[in-house]
RODO-2510 file (C-alpha; in nm, 4 decimals, decimal comma):
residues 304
     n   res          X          Y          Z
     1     x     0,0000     0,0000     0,0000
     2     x     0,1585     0,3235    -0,1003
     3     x     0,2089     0,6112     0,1301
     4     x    -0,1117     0,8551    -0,0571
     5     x    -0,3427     0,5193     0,0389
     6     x    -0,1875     0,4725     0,4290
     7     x    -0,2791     0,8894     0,4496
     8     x    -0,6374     0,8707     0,3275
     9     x    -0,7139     0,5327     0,5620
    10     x    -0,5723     0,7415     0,8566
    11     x    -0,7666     0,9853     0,8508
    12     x    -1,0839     0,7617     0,8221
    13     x    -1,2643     0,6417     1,1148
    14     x    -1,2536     0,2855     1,0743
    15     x    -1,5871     0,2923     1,3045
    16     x    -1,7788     0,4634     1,0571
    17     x    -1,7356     0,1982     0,8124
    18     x    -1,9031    -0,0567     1,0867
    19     x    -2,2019     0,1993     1,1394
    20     x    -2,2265     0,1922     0,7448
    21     x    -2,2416    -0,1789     0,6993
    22     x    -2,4990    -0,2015     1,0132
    23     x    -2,7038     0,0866     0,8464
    24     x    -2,7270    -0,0573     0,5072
    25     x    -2,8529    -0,4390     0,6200
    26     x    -3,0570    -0,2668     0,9058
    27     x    -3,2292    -0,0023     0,6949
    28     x    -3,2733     0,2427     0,9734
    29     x    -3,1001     0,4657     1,2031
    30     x    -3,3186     0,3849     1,5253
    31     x    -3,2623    -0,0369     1,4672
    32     x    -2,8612     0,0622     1,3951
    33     x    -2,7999     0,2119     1,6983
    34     x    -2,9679    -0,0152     1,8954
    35     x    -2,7290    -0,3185     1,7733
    36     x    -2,4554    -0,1053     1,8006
    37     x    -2,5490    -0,0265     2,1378
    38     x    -2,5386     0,3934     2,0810
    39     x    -2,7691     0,6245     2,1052
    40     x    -2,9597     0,6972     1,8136
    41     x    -2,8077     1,0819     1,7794
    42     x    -2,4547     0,9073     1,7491
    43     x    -2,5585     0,7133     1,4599
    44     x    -2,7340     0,9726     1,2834
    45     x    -2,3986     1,1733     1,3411
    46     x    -2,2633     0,8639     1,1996
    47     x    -2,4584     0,8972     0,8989
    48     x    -2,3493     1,2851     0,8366
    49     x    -1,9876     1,1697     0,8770
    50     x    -2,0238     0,9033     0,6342
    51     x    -2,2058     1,0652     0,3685
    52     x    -1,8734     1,2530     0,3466
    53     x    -1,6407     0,9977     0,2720
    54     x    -1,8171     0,8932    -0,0475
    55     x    -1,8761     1,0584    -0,3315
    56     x    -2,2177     0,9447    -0,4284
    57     x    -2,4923     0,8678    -0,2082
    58     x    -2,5418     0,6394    -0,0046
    59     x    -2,8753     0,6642     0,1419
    60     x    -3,1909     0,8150     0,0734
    61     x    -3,5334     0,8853     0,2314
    62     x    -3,7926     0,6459     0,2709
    63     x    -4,0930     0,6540     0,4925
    64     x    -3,9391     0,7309     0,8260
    65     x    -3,6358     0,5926     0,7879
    66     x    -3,3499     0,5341     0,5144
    67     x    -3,3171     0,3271     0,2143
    68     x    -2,9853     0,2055     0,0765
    69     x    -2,8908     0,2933    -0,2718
    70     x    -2,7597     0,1085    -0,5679
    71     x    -2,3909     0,2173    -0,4399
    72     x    -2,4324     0,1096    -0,1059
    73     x    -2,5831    -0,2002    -0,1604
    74     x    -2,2826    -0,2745    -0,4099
    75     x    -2,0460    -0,1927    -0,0931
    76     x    -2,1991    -0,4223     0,1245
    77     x    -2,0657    -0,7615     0,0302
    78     x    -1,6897    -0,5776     0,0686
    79     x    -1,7982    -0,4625     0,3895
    80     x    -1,8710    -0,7705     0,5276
    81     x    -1,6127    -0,9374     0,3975
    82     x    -1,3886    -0,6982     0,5597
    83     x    -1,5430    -0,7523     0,8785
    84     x    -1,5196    -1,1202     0,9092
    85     x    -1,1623    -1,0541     0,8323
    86     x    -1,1030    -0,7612     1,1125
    87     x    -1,2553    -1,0253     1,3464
    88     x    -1,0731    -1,2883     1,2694
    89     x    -0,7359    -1,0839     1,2374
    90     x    -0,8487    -0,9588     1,6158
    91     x    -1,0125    -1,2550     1,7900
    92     x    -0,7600    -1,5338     1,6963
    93     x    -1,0374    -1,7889     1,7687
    94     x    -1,1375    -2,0417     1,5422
    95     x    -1,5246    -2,1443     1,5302
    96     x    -1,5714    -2,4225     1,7124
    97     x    -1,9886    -2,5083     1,7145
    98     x    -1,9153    -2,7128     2,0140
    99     x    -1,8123    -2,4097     2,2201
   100     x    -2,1191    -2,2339     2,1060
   101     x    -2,4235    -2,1458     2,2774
   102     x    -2,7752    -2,0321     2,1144
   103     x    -3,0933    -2,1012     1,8999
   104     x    -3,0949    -2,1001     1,5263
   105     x    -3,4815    -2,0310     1,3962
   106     x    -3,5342    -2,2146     1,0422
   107     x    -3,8747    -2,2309     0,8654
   108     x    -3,9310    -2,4208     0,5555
   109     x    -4,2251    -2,6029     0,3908
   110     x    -4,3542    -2,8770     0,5980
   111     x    -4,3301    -3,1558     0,3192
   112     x    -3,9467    -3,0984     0,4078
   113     x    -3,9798    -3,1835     0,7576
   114     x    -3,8953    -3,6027     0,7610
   115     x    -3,6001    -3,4749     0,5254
   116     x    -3,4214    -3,2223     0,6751
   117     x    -3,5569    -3,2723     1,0804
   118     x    -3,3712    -3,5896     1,1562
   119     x    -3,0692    -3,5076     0,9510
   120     x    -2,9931    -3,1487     1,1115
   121     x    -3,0955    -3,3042     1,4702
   122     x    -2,8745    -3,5825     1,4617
   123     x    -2,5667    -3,3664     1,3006
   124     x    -2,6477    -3,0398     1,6228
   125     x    -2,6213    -3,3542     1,8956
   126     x    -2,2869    -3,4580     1,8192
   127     x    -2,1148    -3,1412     1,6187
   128     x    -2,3289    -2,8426     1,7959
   129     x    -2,4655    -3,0281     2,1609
   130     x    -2,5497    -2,6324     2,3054
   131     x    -2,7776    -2,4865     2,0023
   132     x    -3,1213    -2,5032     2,0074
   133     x    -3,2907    -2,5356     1,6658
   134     x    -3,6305    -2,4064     1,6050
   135     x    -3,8360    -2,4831     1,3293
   136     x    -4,1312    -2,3265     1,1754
   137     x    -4,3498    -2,3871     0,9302
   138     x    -4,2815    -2,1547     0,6132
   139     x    -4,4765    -1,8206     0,6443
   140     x    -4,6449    -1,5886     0,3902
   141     x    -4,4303    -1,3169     0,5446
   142     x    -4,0437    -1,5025     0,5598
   143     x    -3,8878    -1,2083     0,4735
   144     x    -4,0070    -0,9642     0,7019
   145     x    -3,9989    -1,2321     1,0075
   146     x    -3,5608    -1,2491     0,8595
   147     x    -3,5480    -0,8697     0,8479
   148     x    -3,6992    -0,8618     1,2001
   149     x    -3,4529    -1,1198     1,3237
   150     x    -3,7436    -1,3885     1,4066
   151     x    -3,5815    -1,5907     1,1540
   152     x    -3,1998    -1,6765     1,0971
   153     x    -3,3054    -1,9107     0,7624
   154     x    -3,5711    -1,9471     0,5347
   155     x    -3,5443    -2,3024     0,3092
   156     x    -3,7696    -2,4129    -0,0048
   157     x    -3,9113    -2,0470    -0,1138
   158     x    -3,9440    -1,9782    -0,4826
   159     x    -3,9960    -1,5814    -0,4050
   160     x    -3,8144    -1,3026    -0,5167
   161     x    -3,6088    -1,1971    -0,2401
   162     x    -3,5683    -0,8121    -0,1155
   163     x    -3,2400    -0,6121    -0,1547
   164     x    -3,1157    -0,6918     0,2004
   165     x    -3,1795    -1,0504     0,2104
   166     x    -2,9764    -1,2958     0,0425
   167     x    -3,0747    -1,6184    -0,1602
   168     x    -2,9046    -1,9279    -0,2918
   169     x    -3,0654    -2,1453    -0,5491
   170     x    -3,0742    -2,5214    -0,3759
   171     x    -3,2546    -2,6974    -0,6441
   172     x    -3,4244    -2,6814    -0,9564
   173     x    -3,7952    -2,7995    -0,8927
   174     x    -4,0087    -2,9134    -1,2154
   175     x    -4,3749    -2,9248    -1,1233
   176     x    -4,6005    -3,2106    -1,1487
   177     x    -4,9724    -3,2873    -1,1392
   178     x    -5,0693    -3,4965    -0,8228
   179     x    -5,4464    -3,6261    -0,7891
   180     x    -5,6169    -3,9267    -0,6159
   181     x    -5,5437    -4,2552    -0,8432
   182     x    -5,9088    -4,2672    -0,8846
   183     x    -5,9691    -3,9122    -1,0441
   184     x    -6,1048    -3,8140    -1,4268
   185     x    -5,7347    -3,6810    -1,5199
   186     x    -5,5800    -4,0011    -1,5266
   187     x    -5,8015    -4,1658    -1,7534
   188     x    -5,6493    -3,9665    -2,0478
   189     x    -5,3560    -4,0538    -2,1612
   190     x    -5,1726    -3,7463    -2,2474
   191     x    -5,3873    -3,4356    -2,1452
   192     x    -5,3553    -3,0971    -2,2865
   193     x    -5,3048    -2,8220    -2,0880
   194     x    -5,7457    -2,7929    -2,1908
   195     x    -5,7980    -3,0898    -2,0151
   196     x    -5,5577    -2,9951    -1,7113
   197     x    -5,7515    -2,6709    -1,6746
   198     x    -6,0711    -2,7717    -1,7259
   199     x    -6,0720    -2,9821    -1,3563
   200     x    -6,0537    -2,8110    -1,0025
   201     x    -5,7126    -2,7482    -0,8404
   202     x    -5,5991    -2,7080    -0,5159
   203     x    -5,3586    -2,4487    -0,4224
   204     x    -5,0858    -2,4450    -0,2014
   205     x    -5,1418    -2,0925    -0,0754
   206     x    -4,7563    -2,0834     0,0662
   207     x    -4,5817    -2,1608    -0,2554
   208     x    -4,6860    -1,8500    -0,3885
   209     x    -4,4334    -1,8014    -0,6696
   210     x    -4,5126    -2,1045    -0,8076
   211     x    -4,9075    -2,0960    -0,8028
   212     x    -4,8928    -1,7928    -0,9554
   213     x    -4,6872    -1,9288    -1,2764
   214     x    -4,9071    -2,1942    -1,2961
   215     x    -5,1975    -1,9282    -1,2730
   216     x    -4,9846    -1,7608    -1,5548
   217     x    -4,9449    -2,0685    -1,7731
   218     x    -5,3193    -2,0645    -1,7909
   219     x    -5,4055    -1,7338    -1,8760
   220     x    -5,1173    -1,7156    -2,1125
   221     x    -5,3134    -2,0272    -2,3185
   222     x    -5,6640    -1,8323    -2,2847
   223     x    -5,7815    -2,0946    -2,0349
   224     x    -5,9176    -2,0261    -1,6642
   225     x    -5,7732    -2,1885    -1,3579
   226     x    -6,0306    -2,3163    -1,0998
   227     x    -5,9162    -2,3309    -0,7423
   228     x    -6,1925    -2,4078    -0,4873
   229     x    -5,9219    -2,6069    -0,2191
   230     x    -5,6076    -2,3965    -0,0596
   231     x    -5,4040    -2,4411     0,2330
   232     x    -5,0652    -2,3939     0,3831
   233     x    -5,0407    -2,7130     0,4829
   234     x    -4,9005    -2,9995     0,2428
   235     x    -5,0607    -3,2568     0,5129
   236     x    -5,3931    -3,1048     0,4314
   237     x    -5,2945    -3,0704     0,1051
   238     x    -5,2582    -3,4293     0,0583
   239     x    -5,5532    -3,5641     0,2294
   240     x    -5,7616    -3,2939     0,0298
   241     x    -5,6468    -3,4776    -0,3245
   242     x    -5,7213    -3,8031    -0,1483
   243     x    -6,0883    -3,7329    -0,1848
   244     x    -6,0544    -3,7490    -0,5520
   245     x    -6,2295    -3,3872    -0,6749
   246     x    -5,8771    -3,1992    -0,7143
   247     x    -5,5616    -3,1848    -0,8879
   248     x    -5,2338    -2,9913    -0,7540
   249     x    -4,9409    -2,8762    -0,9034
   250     x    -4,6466    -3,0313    -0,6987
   251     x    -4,2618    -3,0427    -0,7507
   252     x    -4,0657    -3,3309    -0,8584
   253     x    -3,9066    -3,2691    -0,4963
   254     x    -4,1602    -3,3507    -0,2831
   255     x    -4,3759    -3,6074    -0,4767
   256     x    -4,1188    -3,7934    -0,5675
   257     x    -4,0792    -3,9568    -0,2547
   258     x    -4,2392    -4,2649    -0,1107
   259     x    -4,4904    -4,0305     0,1156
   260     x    -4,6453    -3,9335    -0,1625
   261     x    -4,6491    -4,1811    -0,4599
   262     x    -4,8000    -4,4563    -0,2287
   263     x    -5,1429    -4,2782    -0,2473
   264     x    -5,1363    -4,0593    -0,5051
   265     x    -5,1040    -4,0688    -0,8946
   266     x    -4,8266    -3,8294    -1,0560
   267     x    -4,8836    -3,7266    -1,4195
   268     x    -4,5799    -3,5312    -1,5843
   269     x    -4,6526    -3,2325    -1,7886
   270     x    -4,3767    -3,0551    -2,0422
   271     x    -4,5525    -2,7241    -2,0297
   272     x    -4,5647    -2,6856    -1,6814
   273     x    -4,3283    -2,4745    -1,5022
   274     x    -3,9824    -2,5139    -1,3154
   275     x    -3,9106    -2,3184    -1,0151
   276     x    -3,5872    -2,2263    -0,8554
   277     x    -3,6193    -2,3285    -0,4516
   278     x    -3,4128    -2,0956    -0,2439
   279     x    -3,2395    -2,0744     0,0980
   280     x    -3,2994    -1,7087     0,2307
   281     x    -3,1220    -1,5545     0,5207
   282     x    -3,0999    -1,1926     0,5884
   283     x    -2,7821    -0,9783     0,5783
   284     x    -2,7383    -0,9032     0,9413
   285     x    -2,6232    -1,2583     0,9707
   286     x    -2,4553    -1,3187     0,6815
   287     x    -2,0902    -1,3172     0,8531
   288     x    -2,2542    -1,4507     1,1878
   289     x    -2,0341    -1,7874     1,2068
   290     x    -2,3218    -2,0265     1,3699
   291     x    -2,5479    -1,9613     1,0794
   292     x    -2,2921    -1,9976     0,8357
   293     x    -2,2065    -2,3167     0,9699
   294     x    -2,5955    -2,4522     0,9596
   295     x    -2,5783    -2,3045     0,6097
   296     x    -2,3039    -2,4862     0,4809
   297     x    -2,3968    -2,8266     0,6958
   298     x    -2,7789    -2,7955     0,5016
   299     x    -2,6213    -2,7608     0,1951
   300     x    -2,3867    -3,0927     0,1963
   301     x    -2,6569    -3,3115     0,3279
   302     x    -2,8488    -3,1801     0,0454
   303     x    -2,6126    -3,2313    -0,1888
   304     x    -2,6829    -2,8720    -0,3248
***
């Protein structure tokens, strides 16, 4: 680093480059402060002194609080990187999940739960014996329960996530029809997309991406979806198709496994959509090591 670039850095307040990073993921001066444990004048004093280190800006007004621009969301991965490296560089402490104490909050779509329950359980109780997982069923509003800090991790969602909360793409769903064995549908040997339509449907009112692509596909032919059966639960969801007046549109995922192809009849369908399924987790806990290391445990007994 030459001696112009050692000036400039020492005249900065390293500090204010925390408050930034806490600002941007937190979206608010009042929420800032209070992680930071300042008073909320500080940090808006913060905010003054930051706006002058950068040309451009960084925030702007929105409601009663701040919104981050295009620049300072394009800072933020930087910023935490250099963060996780400042604590590393000062703590000297390798993460050890056995040392650790505290919950991790996960909520994902309940077809998941004999997949990913038993797995994650038995991998906490012999890597991670002091966390606490909690798990909840996937809710219409993930991403304000992340930004609120009620969840750590949201798994299986096919929404488009905010600015401040990250996704990864897990898997590649294709979707399916699912229907009693007894129902009209699977007396035709290949049905159109007319024939498809033309029965009831059930929805599954938490998968809300895909329903409404499905919704899409319909419209987009001139043809009218009928759905007189939704719920947020796949259970329900199940038993309703049981009684042989609905079809569903279900991915490849979830239907695929024994659960569901021991009751139910599974007609594939090349016109019907494929769906990216997501892990979600907000940006205030994006370096946050316990999380990481759930993250990346998920992901290799997935095989994502």
């Amino acid at each position: 680093m030459n001696h112009s670039d050692l000036k400039i850095i020492q005249g900065c307040d390293l500090n204010l480059l925390l408050s930034l990073t806490v600002l941007i993921e937190e979206g608010s001066v009042s929420k800032s402060a209070e992680r930071l444990n300042i008073s909320q004048p500080a940090m808006s004093q913060n905010l003054k002194q930051i706006r002058n280190l950068f040309e451009k800006p960084l925030f702007v007004k929105h409601g009663q609080g701040i919104k981050a621009t295009e620049k300072a969301l394009s800072l933020l991965p930087r910023l935490q990187e250099w963060l996780e490296m400042s604590s590393r560089l000062i703590l000297q402490k390798t993460f050890d999940p056995k040392e650790v104490n505290g919950v991790i909050r996960i909520a994902f779509i309940d077809s998941m739960t004999a997949e990913i329950v038993p797995q994650m359980l038995e991998v906490f109780m012999l890597e991670a014996p002091n966390v606490e997982l909690e798990f909840l069923h996937k809710p219409n509003n993930m991403f304000s329960m992340l930004e609120s800090g009620e969840l750590d991790l949201c798994i299986g969602g096919t929404e488009l996530p905010p600015a401040n909360i990250h996704g990864r793409h897990i898997r590649l769903e294709r979707f399916c029809i699912a229907s009693s064995p007894d129902h009209p549908i699977n007396q035709l040997t290949e049905p159109t997309l007319t024939d498809i339509f033309s029965f009831d449907t059930a929805e599954y009112s938490v998968s809300s991406a895909a329903e409404y692509q499905i919704t899409q596909l319909a419209q987009t032919n001139n043809l009218t979806r009928k759905v007189s059966f939704s719920t947020n639960s796949m259970l329900v969801l199940r038993h309703g198709l049981l009684a042989g007046k609905h079809i569903a549109f279900m991915p490849d995922t979830i239907i695929n496994s024994p659960y569901w192809q021991e009751k139910l009849a599974i007609i594939n369908h090349e016109e019907l959509p494929q769906v990216k399924s997501t892990l979600y987790w907000h940006a205030r806990v994006h370096q946050d090591p316990l999380v990481q290391w759930f993250k990346k445990k998920y992901l290799l007994l997935t095989h994502a």
